[in-house]
C-alpha positions as CSV (number, residue, x, y, z in Angstrom):
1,X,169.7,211.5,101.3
2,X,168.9,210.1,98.0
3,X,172.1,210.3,95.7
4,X,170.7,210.0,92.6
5,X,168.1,213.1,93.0
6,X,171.3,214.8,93.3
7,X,173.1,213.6,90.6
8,X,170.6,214.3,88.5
9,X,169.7,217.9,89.4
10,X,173.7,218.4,89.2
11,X,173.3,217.2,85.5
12,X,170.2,219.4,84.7
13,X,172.0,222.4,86.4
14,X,175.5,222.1,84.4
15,X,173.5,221.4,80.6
16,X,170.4,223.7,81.3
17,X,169.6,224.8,77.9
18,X,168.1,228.2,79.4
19,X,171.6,229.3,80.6
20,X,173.5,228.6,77.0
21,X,171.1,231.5,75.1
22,X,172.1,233.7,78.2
23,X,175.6,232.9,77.8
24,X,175.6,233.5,74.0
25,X,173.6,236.6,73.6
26,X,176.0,238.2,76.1
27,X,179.1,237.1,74.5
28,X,177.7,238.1,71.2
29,X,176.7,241.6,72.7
30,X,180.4,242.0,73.7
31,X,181.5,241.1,70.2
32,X,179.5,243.3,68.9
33,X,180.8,246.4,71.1
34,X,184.3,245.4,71.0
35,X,183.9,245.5,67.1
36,X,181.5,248.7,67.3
37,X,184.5,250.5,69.4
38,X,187.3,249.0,66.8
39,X,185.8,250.5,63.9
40,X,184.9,253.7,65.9
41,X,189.3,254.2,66.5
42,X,189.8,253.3,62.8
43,X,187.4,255.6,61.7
44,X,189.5,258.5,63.9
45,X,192.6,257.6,63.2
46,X,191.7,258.0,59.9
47,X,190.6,261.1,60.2
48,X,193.6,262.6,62.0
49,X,195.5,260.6,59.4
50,X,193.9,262.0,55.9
51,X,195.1,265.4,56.5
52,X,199.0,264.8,56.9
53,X,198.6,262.4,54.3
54,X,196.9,264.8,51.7
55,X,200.0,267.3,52.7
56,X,202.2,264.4,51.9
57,X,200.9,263.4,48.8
58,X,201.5,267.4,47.6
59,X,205.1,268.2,49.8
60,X,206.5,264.7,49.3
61,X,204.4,262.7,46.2
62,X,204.2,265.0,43.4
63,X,207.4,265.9,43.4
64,X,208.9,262.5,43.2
65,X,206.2,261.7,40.8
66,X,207.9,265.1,38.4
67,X,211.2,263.6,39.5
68,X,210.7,259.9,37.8
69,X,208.8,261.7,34.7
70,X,211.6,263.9,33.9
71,X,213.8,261.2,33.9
72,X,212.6,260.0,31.1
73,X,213.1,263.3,29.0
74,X,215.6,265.5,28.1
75,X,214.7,268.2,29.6
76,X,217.9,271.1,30.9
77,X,217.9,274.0,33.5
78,X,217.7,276.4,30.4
79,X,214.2,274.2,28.9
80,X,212.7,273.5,31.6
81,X,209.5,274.4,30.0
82,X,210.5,272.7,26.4
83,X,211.7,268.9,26.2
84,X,210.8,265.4,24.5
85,X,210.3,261.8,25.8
86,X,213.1,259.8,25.4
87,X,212.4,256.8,27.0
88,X,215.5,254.9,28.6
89,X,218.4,257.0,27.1
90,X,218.7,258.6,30.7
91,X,219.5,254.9,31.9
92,X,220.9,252.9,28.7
93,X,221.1,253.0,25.2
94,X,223.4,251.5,22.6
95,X,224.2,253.4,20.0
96,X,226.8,253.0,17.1
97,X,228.2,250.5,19.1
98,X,228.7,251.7,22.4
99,X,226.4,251.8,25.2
100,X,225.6,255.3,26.8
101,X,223.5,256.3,29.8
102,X,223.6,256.3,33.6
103,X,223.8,252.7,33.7
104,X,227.1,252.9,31.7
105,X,228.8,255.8,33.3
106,X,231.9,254.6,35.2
107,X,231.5,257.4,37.3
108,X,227.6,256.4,38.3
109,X,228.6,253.0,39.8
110,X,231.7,254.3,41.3
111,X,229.1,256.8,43.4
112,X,227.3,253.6,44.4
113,X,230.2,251.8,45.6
114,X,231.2,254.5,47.6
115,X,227.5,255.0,49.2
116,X,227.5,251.8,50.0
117,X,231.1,251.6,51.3
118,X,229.8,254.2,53.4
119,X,227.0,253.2,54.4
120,X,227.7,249.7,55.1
121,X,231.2,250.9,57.4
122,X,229.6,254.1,59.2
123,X,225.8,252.4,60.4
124,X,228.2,249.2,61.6
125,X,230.8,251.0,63.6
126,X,228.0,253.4,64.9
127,X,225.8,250.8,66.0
128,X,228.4,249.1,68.3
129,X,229.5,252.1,69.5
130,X,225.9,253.2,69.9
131,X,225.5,250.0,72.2
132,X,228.4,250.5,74.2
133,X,228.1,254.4,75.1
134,X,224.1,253.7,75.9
135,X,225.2,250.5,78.0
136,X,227.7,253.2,80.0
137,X,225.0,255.6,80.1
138,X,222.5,253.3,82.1
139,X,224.8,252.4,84.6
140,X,224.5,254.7,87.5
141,X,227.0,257.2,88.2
142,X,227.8,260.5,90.1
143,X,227.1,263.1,87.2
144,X,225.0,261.2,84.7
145,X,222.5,264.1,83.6
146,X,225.6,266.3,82.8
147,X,227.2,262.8,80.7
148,X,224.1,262.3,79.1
149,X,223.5,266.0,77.9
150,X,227.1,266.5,76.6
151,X,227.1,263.0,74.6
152,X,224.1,264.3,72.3
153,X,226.6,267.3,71.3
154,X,227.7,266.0,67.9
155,X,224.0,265.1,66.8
156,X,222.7,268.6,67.4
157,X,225.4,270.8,65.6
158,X,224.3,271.1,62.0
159,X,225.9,268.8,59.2
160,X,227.3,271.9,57.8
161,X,229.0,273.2,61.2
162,X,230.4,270.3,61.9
163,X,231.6,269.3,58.1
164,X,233.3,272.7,58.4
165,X,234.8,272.5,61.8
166,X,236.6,269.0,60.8
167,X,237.9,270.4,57.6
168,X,239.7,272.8,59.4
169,X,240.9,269.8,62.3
170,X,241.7,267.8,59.2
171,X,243.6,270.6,57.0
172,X,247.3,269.1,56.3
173,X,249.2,272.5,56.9
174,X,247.8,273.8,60.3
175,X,245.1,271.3,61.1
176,X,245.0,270.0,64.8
177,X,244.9,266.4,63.9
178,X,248.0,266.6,62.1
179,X,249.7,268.0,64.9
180,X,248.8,265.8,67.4
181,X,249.6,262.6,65.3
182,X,252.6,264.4,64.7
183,X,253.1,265.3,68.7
184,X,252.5,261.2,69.4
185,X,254.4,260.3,66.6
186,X,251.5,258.6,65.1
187,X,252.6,260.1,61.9
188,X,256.2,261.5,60.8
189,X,254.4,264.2,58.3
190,X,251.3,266.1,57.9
191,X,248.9,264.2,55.7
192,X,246.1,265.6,53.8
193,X,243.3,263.4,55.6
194,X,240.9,265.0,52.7
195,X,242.5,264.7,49.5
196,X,244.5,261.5,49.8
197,X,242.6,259.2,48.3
198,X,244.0,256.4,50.6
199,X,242.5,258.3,54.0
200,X,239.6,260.3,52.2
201,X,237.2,257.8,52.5
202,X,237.9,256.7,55.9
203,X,237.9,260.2,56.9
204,X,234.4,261.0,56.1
205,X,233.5,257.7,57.7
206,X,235.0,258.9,60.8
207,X,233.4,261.8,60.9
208,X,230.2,260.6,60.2
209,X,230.7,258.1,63.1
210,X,231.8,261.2,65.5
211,X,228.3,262.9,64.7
212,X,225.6,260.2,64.8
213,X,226.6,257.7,67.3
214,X,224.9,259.5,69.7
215,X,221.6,259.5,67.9
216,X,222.3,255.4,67.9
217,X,223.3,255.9,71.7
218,X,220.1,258.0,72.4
219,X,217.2,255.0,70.8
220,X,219.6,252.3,72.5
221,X,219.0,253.7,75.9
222,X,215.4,254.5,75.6
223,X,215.2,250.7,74.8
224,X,217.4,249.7,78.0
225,X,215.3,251.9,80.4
226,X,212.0,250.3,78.9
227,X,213.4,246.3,80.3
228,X,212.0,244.5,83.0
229,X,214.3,244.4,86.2
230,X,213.1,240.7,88.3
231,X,215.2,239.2,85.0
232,X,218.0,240.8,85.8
233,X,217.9,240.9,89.4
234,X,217.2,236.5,89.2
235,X,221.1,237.0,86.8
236,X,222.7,238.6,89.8
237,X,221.3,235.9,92.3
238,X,222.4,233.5,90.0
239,X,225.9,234.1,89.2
240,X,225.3,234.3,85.9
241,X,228.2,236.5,84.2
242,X,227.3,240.1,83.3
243,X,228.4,239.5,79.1
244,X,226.0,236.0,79.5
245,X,223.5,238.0,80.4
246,X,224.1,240.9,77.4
247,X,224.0,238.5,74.9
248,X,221.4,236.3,76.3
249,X,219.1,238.6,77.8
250,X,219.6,242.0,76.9
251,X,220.8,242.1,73.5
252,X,217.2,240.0,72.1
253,X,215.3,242.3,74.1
254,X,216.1,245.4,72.2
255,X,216.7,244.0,69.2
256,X,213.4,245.5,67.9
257,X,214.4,249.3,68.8
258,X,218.0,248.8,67.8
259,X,216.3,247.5,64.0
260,X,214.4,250.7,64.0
261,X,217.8,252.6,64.9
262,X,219.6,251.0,62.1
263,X,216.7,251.3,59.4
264,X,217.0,255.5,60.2
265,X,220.7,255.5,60.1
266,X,220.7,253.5,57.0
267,X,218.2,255.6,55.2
268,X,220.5,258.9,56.0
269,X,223.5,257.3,55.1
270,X,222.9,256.2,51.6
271,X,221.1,259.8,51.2
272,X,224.6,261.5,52.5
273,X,225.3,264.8,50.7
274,X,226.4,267.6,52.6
275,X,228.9,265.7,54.9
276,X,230.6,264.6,51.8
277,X,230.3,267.9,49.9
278,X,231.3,269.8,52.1
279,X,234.4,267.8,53.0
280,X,235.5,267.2,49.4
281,X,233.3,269.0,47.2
282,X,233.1,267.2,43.5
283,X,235.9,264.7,44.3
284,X,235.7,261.5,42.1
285,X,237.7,259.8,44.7
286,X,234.7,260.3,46.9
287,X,231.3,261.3,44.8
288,X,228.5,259.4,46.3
289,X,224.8,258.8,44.3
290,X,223.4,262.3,46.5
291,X,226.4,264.3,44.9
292,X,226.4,262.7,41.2
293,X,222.5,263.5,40.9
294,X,223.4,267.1,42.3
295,X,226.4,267.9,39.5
296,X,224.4,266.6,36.8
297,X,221.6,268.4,37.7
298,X,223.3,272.0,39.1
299,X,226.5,271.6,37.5
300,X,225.7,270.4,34.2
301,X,221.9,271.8,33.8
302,X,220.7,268.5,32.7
303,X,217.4,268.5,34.6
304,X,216.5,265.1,32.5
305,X,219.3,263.0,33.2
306,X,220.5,264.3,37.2
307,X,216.4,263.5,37.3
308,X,217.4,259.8,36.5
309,X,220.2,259.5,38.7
310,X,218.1,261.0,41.4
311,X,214.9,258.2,40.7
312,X,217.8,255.2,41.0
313,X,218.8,256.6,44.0
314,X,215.3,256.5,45.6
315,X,214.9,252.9,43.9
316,X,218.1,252.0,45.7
317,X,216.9,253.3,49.2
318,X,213.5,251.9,48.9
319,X,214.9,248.7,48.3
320,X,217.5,248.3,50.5
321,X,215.7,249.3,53.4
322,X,212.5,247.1,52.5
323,X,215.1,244.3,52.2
324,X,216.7,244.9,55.4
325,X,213.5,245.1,57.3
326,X,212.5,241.7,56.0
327,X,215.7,240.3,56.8
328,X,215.3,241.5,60.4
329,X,212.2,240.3,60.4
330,X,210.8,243.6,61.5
331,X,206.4,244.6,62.1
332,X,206.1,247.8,60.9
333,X,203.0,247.4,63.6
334,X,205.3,247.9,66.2
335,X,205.0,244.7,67.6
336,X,208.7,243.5,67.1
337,X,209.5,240.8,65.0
338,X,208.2,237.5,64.4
């Protein structure tokens, strides 16, 4: 057999310039209906999209848009219809040597430092906790369901209900966690858990913590049922200690959903009203940005400057949580983080 023939017609075979237009016009008729089918899905999503957003832009945009105006007015609940630009007195102005204006209000950026106190304190303690009752939850168990149904208890009674119901538990004459302190001998008298400024705060964190750990709980597990098993069943082979593997394994694998978790929690937090109002009404010891913007506005009919408290305390959402997504390093996509 002669060797070379074939050598040869291997090598005509393997760069036959008839196959490579073949090859191309194929690939390029794929690209082309890949990128045909691509536009096609952004074209519907956009059009399921547009209507929700057009409702937005009137239920959500133009009222923040009146909200951030306003605030630069002196407008009042009894001339609504009458006012005047004022620029930045709302926010600061110095005038006959003193400064005036949100910005120089004790009382403003004492309602900040108790949001964030708040905030900060409540989202922490409910995200560990959050972990750990999810973590029980996915274990297997005689009577799971009925566990898993009464946890979400808190989260579904109303803000109100609940604010309500631990007032009463919390009241310092005939309150049930007085009595049972007192029973233990926790405490030696009955303390007003929602007036003592020492224990307020703390109070309403503990509170908040009672109610929305379960909502932390509830994303946590979804995120533990989504993991792959073979890792941890190669773990168990191995040896490898059960909090090794949490911190190693599970922990970085729902990261993402426990971001998202935080990011929710964080955005109700710093927008706390009702919890706090409800609790303690117009306390200073306890006013929060939500409540400040609500007795300026209500309380004091200035529709102009509550309006200004109310646009810093969007600012300050918006830019907290923009900054904590960054810092986690979180795709809005949904594809987890980089």
């Amino acid at each position: 057999m002669d060797t070379s023939s074939i050598g040869a017609q291997g090598t005509k075979t393997a760069t036959s310039p008839s196959a490579l237009p073949r090859l191309g016009a194929s690939t390029g008729r794929a690209k082309a209906e890949l990128s045909g089918l691509s536009r096609q899905r952004i074209r519907t999503a956009w059009l399921f999209l547009t209507p929700m957003m057009i409702g937005l832009a009137f239920v959500a945009g133009w009222p923040l848009l009146r909200t951030i105006y306003l605030g630069f007015t002196d407008a009042t609940l009894s001339s609504i219809d009458s006012y005047s630009f004022i620029g930045l007195e709302n926010y600061l102005v110095y005038d006959n040597g003193h400064w005036y204006g949100l910005l120089a209000d004790g009382l403003w950026w004492k309602s900040v430092w108790n949001t964030l106190y708040i905030t900060v304190l409540s989202v922490s303690i409910e995200t560990v906790l959050g972990v750990l009752v999810a973590l029980i939850l996915h274990a297997k168990f005689p009577g799971r369901g009925l566990v898993r149904a009464a946890i979400l208890i808190p989260w579904a009674i109303p803000t109100v209900v609940s604010a309500k119901m631990w007032g009463w538990m919390l009241h310092d004459q005939f309150g049930v966690i007085n009595d049972l302190f007192m029973t233990l001998h926790i405490i030696s008298e009955p303390i007003a858990w929602t007036v003592n400024p020492d224990t307020v705060l703390g109070t309403i964190v503990a509170v908040d913590v009672w109610k929305t750990t379960p909502f932390m709980a509830l994303l946590t597990l979804a995120a533990l049922q989504m993991l792959p098993k073979d890792c941890y069943e190669a773990a168990r082979v191995d040896g490898i200690h059960p909090l090794k593997v949490f911190f190693k394994v599970t922990l970085p694998l729902i990261k993402p959903a426990l971001v998202v978790a935080v990011v929710f929690r964080m955005l109700d937090a710093l927008r706390i009203f009702d919890l706090v109002y409800i609790l303690t009404s117009n306390s200073e010891d306890t006013i929060v940005m939500s409540v400040y913007a609500r007795q300026a506005l209500i309380d004091f009919q200035q529709i102009g400057y509550g309006s200004a408290a109310s646009t810093l305390l969007f600012l300050m959402v918006f830019g907290l949580t923009l900054a904590y997504i960054f810092a986690t390093r979180l795709k809005l996509d949904g594809s987890g983080d980089h």
